[in-house]
C-alpha positions as CSV (number, residue, x, y, z in Angstrom):
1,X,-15.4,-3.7,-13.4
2,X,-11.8,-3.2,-14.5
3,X,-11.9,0.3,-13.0
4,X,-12.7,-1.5,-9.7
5,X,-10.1,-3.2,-9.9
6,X,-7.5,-0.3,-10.6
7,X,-8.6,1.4,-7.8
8,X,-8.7,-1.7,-5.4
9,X,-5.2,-2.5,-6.7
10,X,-4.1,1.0,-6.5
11,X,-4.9,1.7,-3.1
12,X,-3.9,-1.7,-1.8
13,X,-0.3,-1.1,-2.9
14,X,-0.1,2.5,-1.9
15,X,-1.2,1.3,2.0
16,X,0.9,-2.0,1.7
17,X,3.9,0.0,0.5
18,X,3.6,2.5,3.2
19,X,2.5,0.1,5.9
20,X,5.6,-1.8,4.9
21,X,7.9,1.1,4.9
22,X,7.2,2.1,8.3
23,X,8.0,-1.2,9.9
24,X,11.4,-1.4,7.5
25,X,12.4,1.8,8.9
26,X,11.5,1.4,12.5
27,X,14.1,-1.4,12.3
28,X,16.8,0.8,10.9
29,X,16.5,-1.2,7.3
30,X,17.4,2.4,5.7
31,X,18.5,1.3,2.3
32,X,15.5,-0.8,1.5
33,X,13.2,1.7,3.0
34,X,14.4,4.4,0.0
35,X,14.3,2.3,-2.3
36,X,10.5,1.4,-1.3
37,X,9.9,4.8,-1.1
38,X,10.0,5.0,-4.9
39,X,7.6,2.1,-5.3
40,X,5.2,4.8,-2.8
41,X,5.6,7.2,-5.0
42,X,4.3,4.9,-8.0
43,X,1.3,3.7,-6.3
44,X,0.4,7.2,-4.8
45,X,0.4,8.5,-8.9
46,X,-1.7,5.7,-9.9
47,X,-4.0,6.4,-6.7
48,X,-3.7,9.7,-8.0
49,X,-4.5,9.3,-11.6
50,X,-7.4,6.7,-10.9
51,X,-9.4,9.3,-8.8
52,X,-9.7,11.6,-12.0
53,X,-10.2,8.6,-14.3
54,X,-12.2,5.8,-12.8
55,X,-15.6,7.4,-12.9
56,X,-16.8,5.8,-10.0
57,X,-19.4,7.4,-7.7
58,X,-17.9,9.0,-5.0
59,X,-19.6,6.0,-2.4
60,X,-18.1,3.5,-5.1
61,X,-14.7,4.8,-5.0
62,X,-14.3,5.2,-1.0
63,X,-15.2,1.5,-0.8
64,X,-13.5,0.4,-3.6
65,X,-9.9,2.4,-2.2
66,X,-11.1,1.8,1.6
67,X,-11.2,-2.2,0.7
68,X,-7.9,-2.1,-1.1
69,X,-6.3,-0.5,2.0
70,X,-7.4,-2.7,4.6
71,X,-6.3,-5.8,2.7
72,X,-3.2,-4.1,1.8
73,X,-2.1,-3.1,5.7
74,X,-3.0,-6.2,6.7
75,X,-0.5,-8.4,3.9
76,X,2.3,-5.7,4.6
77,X,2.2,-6.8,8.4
78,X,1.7,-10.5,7.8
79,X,4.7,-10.1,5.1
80,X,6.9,-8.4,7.5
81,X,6.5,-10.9,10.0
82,X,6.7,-13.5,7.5
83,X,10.2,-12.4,6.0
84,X,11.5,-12.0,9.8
85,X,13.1,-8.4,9.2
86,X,11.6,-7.3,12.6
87,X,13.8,-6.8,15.7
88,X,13.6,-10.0,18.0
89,X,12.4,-9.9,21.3
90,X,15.3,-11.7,23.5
């Protein structure tokens, strides 16, 4: 179960921290955006590392990482709009 977890953890804050990234430096937010970019490179090792170490079944591990990714997209969006960094519309 904890392996679960790892992976669901792992691939949520790789796709949140990319997700988020992207909208940062669509707004010209350049400095933040490199520093996230060394949080990416974090979450990619642990994505990384937990496909060699988790032991999950190939099926188990793509649903796993898939579920972690979806919810993680989906907070990095909501948290964007939420911290209002995005461009206004006038």
């Amino acid at each position: 179960m904890l392996m679960f977890l790892l992976v669901f953890m792992a691939s949520f804050f790789a796709v949140f921290l990319l997700g988020l990234n992207s909208k940062i430096l669509r707004d010209d937010h350049i400095l933040l955006g490199s520093i996230i970019s060394w949080f990416i490179t974090i979450a990619q090792y642990a994505m990384t590392w937990a496909v060699f170490e988790a032991g999950l079944s190939p099926i188990e591990y793509l649903v796993t990482a898939g579920a972690g990714g979806s919810v993680g997209i989906t907070v990095s969006q909501y948290l964007y709009l939420w911290l209002g960094l995005g461009v206004k519309n006038k």
